[in-house]
N, C-alpha and C positions, 0 to 999 in steps of 0.2 A: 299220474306220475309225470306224465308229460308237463302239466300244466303247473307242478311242483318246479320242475328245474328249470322250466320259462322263467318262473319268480326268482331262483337264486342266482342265475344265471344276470339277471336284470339285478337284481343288490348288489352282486358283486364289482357290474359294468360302474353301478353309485358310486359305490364304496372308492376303487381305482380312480373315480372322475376326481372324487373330494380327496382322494389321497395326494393325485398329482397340484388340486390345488394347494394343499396347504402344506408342498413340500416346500421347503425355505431356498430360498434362494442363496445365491452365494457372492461371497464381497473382498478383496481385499482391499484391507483400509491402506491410509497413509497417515505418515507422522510428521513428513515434513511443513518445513514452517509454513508456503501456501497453500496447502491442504488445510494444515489446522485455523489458521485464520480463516480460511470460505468457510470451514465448519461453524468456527463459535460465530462467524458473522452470522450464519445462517441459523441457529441455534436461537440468537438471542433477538432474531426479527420476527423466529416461528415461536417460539418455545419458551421464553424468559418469563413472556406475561402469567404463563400458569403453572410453570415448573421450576423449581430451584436445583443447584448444584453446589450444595452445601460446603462439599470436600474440596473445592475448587476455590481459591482467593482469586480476585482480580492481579495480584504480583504472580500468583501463576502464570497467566497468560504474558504477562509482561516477560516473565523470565524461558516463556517456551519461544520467544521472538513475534507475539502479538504484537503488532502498530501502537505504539504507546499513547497515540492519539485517540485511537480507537477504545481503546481501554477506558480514556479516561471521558470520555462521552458516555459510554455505558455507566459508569461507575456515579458518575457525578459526583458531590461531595464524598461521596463513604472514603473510607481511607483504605488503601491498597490492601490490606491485609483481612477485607472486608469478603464474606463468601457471596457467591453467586444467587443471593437468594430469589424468588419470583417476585414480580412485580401484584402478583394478586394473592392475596392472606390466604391461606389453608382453610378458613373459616369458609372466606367469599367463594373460595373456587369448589371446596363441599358444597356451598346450596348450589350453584351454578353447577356442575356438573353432578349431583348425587355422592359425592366421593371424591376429595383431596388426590388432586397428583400427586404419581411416585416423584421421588427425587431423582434425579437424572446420576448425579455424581457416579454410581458405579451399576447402572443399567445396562451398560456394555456386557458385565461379567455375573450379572444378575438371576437375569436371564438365562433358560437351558435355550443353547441355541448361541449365544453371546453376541456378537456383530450382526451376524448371520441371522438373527432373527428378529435383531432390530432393523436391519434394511428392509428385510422381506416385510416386516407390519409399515413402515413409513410409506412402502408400494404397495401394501395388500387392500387398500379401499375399492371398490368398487359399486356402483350405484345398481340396485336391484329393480327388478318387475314393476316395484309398486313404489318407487322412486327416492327410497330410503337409502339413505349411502351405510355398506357396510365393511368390513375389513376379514377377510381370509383365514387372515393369523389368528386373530384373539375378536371373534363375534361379539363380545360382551363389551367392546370399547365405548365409551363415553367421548374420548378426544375424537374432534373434528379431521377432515382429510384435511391437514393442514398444508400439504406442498400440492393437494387440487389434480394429483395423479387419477381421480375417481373421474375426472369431469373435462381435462385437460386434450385437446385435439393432440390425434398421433405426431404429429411434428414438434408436440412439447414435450411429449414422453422423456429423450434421451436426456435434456437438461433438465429436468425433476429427476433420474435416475442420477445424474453426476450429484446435485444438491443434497440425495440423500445417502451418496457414498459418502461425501464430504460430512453432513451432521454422523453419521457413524463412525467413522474417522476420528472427528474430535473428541467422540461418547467414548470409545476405546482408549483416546488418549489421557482422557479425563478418568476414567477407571483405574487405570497407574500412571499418574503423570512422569512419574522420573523409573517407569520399565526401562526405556533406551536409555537414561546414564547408566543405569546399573547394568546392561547389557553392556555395554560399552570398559563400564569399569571391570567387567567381569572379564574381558578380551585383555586387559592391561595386567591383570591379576593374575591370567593363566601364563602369558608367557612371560612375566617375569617369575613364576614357577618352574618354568621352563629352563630360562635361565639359568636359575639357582639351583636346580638339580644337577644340570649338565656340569657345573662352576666344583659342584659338592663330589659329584662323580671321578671330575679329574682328578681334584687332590685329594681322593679317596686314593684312584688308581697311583699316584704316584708315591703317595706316603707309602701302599704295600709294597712298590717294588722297590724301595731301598730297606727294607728290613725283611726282603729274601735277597 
C-alpha cells in the first residue's frame, strides 16, 4: 500500500511538472505602426521562405503605415495587390519537412489559445538529453527553433522574447487587419447614437408639453 502511493504520489509530482510546462504563457500584442513593422520585418526574414499569408496583400501592409520601401523589396515585381505567399512551393516544403505549412494569415485565431499560444510555441523549444531540439507546446513540430530561443545564451533571451511578441502582434493583426478601424468606427457610431437619441428625446419632451 505504501509502495502503491509512493507511485501516485510520484505521477502526480509528473503530471504538475508537464502541466506547468505546457501552461501558455501570456502576451499582450501591439497594433501600432512600429510594432507591426518589427513584426512583418521579422515575419518575412524568419517565416516567408516556408509559410504564406495568403489573406494578407502587400497594399495591406502599405495601408497599415508599413515602409513603402520596405514593401516594395519584399514584393519585388508582383503588383501591390499581390498575397504574401512563401517563397518555397507547398510541394518543396512537404518533402522537405514531411507536411506543407499552415498558412500564417489567421493562426492568431486559429489556434485554441490565439496569441497566447502562438508566443508560448515561438519560446517553447528547447534542446533535450540526447541533443534533439524539441518544443513544449506542440511536440510533434517539424518547424525548426527558428528565433534559436532553444540554444541562445541567457543574455539573448529578452530580445528573442520582444522578436516574438512582435511576429505575434503582427499574426494578431493579420488575423483582422481592419478590427481597429471597425473598433474605432464602432466608437463614432455609438455616440452619434447618442446624440441622436438625446436630439430625438428633447423634441419628444417638448412637442408633449405644448399639447398639455
Amino acid at each position: 500500500m505504501k509502495k502503491l502511493m509512493t507511485i501516485l504520489a510520484s505521477c502526480l509530482i509528473a503530471t504538475s511538472v508537464l502541466a506547468s510546462e505546457a501552461e501558455l504563457k501570456t502576451v499582450k500584442v501591439g497594433h501600432d505602426v512600429q510594432t507591426l513593422e518589427r513584426g512583418v520585418d521579422a515575419v518575412m526574414t524568419n517565416c516567408h521562405s516556408c509559410h504564406s499569408l495568403k489573406y494578407i496583400t502587400y497594399r495591406d501592409l502599405v495601408a497599415a503605415g508599413v515602409d513603402a520601401k520596405k514593401v516594395d523589396a519584399w514584393r519585388g515585381d508582383q503588383p501591390l495587390s499581390s498575397a504574401l505567399l512563401a517563397q518555397m512551393s507547398e510541394a518543396d516544403a512537404a518533402q522537405a519537412f514531411g507536411i506543407a505549412p499552415p498558412d500564417l494569415s489567421l493562426m492568431a485565431k486559429a489556434r485554441e489559445g490565439g496569441v497566447n499560444y502562438v508566443y508560448s510555441y515561438l519560446l517553447g523549444y528547447y534542446v533535450g538529453p540526447d541533443g534533439a531540439t524539441g518544443n513544449h507546446y506542440y511536440p510533434p513540430t517539424k518547424m525548426p527553433d527558428i528565433l534559436g530561443v532553444s540554444t541562445a545564451p541567457q543574455d539573448q533571451q529578452a530580445k528573442i522574447q520582444d522578436t516574438a511578441h512582435d511576429i505575434v502582434s503582427f499574426l494578431s493583426w493579420a488575423a483582422d487587419p481592419h478590427g481597429d478601424e471597425r473598433i474605432r468606427l464602432g466608437y463614432y457610431v455609438m455616440a452619434y447614437l447618442v446624440v441622436l437619441t438625446t436630439l430625438l428625446y428633447l423634441v419628444k419632451k417638448r412637442v408633449w408639453s405644448k399639447l398639455k
